[in-house]
C-alpha angles and dihedrals in degrees: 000000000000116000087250095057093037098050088046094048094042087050087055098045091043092058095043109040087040096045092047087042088059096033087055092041117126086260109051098021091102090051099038080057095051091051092049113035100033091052101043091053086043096059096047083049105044092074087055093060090125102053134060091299093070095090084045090046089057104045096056091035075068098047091054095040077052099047089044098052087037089055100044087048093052095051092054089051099044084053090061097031143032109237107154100145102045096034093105094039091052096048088051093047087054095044096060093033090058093041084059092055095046097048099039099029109036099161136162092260095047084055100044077049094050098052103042085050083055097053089041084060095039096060086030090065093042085054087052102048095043088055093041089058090041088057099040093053098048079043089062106050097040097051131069095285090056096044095056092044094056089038103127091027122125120254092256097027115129106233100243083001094168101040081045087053092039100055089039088066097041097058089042087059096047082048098058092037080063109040087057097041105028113018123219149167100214083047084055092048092045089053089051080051104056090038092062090049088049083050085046091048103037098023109024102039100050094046097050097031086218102134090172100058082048093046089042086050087046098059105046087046085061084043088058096059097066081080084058104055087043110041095090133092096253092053092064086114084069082089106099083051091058090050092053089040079051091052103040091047098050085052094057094042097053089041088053095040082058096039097059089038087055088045125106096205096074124047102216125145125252089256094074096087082067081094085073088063094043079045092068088043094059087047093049095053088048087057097045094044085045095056091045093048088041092050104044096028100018139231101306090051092060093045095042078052101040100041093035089058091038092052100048093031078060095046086058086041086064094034088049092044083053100054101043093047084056101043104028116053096188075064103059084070087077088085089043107140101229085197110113108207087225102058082040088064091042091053084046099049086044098048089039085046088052095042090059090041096055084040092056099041092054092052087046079065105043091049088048083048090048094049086043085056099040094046087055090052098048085049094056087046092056095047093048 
C-alpha cells in the first residue's frame, strides 16, 4: 500500500471505528439506540398515515417529539452537572414525563412549544453538519493524510491547485448562466459564494502565504455545492446519500467531541461529551421536522428548505473563517499543520522498514518454493 493510500484509508477508519466506539459506549448506547432505531420505523410509517397505522404513527411521532426534547434537556443539564449515575434514569423520566403531556394535554401553547423547539433543532442540525465538514476537512489536511498529499509541494502552492481553479471557474460560469436565464436566490448566493473563494485563491493566498487555510476553504466551498445539484425536485432520490451524509456526520462529530475531551491540550471536564447527547436531540428534531415538511408539502419542499439553509449557512461559515483569520491571530493557528517533521520521518523509516521486511519475506518464500521444486526435480531425474 502506497503512503497516499495508507494515510487516506487510516483518516477514514480513524473517524469511523473511533466514532462508533464512543456512540455504543455504555453511555451513549440507549440513545444511540433511540436515534437509530425511532426514526428509521417513523419514516416507514409515516407513508402509512391513512391506514390502520395512523394511531400507531402518532403515537411514536410523540415518543420521539418526547426523546428528542428529553436529549437535548439532559445534555444541558450533564454540561452544568455530573450525573453519571442518574443520566439515563433522568432522560427516561422526561421522556415519559413529556409523552404524557403531549398525549393528555395537547394545548395551543405544547404545541407552539413543540414547533418552535423543532425549528431550534433543525437549524440547529444544519449548523452541525456544516461545522462537522468544516472540521473533517481542515483535519484532514493538517494531519498526516494531508501532509503526505502536499509533500513535494511548494510553500505557497495551492494542493490540486489547477483542478481547485478549474472547477471554480466552471461553477462561476453555471451561476451566471443562471442568474441570467433562470433567476434565483440560492444561484445568487452560490455566486457570492464562488467570488469569496476567487478572493481566497488570487487576494488572500498570496497575502498570507498560507496555501492550507485556502485549500481547507476550497474544499469546503466545492462540498457546499452538493446542496446545490440536489436541492430540486428531480434529485429526491439523493436520500439515501443524506442519510449516509447524516450517519457519517453524527460519527465524526461524536469522535471529535471525544478527541478534544482526551486531549491534553484542552482542560475541559468530563461533561463535555454531554454535546453528543444534545447532538441526538438536534438530529431527532431534524427527522421529525423533515417528515412533517415530506409528508404536507413533499419531498422537494424539505430539500429546497434543508439544502437552501445548508448552502447559505455555509456561504456565512467562509465569509466568517476569512474574517477571523484576518482579524484574530490566536485564530491563524486553525490551518496549523500538527505533523512534526520529525515524527513524519519516523512513520516514513517504519513503513519503509515494513515495506522491505514484508519484500523480503515474500522473496524468502518464493526462493524456499524454487529449491522445493528443484529438489523434486532433481528426485524424479535420479529415479529415471
Amino acid at each position: 500500500m502506497s503512503y497516499v493510500e495508507d494515510a487516506i484509508y487510516g483518516f477514514i477508519k480513524d473517524i469511523f471505528t473511533k466514532g462508533i466506539l464512543v456512540l455504543t459506549n455504555k453511555r451513549f448506547l440507549l440513545y444511540t439506540s433511540i436515534a437509530v432505531i425511532m426514526p428509521v420505523i417513523l419514516t416507514i410509517l409515516s407513508f402509512f398515515q391513512g391506514s390502520e397505522f395512523g394511531t400507531v404513527y402518532n403515537f411514536l411521532f410523540n415518543l420521539e417529539l418526547a426523546a428528542c426534547v428529553a436529549l437535548v434537556i439532559t445534555g444541558l443539564v450533564s454540561l452544568k452537572i455530573q450525573l453519571i449515575k442518574v443520566e439515563h434514569l433522568l432522560f427516561l423520566t422526561l421522556t415519559g414525563l413529556l409523552l404524557a403531556v403531549k398525549t393528555f394535554w395537547d394545548t395551543t401553547i405544547v404545541d407552539l412549544t413543540e414547533t418552535i423547539f423543532v425549528y431550534i433543532s433543525f437549524y440547529s442540525w444544519i449548523i452541525t453538519t456544516n461545522i462537522a465538514g468544516l472540521m473533517a476537512i481542515r483535519e484532514f489536511m493538517v494531519t498526516w493524510p494531508g501532509w503526505v498529499i502536499r509533500l513535494g509541494d511548494k510553500e505557497e502552492r495551492l494542493t490540486f491547485g489547477p483542478l481547485v481553479k478549474l472547477g471554480l471557474f466552471a461553477t462561476l460560469a453555471w451561476f451566471t448562466y443562471s442568474i441570467f436565464f433562470s433567476f434565483s436566490w440560492s444561484y445568487l448566493l452560490a455566486f457570492f459564494a464562488a467570488g469569496i473563494v476567487f478572493y481566497t485563491i488570487y487576494v488572500f493566498m498570496p497575502l498570507t502565504k498560507d496555501s492550507i487555510m485556502s485549500s481547507i476553504i476550497c474544499f469546503f466551498y466545492f462540498m457546499l455545492l452538493y446542496h446545490l445539484f440536489v436541492r430540486a425536485e428531480s434529485s429526491t432520490g439523493f436520500l439515501v446519500l443524506d442519510i449516509l451524509l447524516i450517519v457519517g456526520t453524527t460519527i465524526f462529530t461524536a469522535q471529535s467531541i471525544s478527541r478534544l475531551i482526551a486531549s491534553k491540550k484542552y482542560a475541559l471536564p468530563y461533561q463535555w461529551d454531554s454535546l453528543i447527547i444534545l447532538l441526538m436531540g438536534f438530529m431527532l428534531g431534524y427527522h421529525l421536522l423533515g417528515v412533517r415538511i415530506a409528508f404536507f408539502g413533499g419531498m422537494a419542499s424539505l430539500y429546497s428548505l434543508y439544502h437552501d439553509i445548508a448552502f447559505g449557512f455555509g456561504t456565512l461559515t467562509i465569509f466568517g473563517i476569512l474574517i477571523l483569520y484576518l482579524s484574530n491571530k490566536s485564530f491563524r493557528g486553525f490551518s496549523k499543520p500538527k505533523v512534526k517533521l520529525m515524527d513524519a520521518v519516523k512513520r516514513v523509516s517504519g513503513m519503509g522498514l515494513e515495506a522491505v521486511t514484508d519484500y523480503a519475506k515474500g522473496l524468502t518464500k518464493t526462493l524456499k518454493k524454487k529449491q522445493w521444486q528443484i529438489e523434486i526435480k532433481k528426485n524424479k531425474d535420479e529415479e529415471e
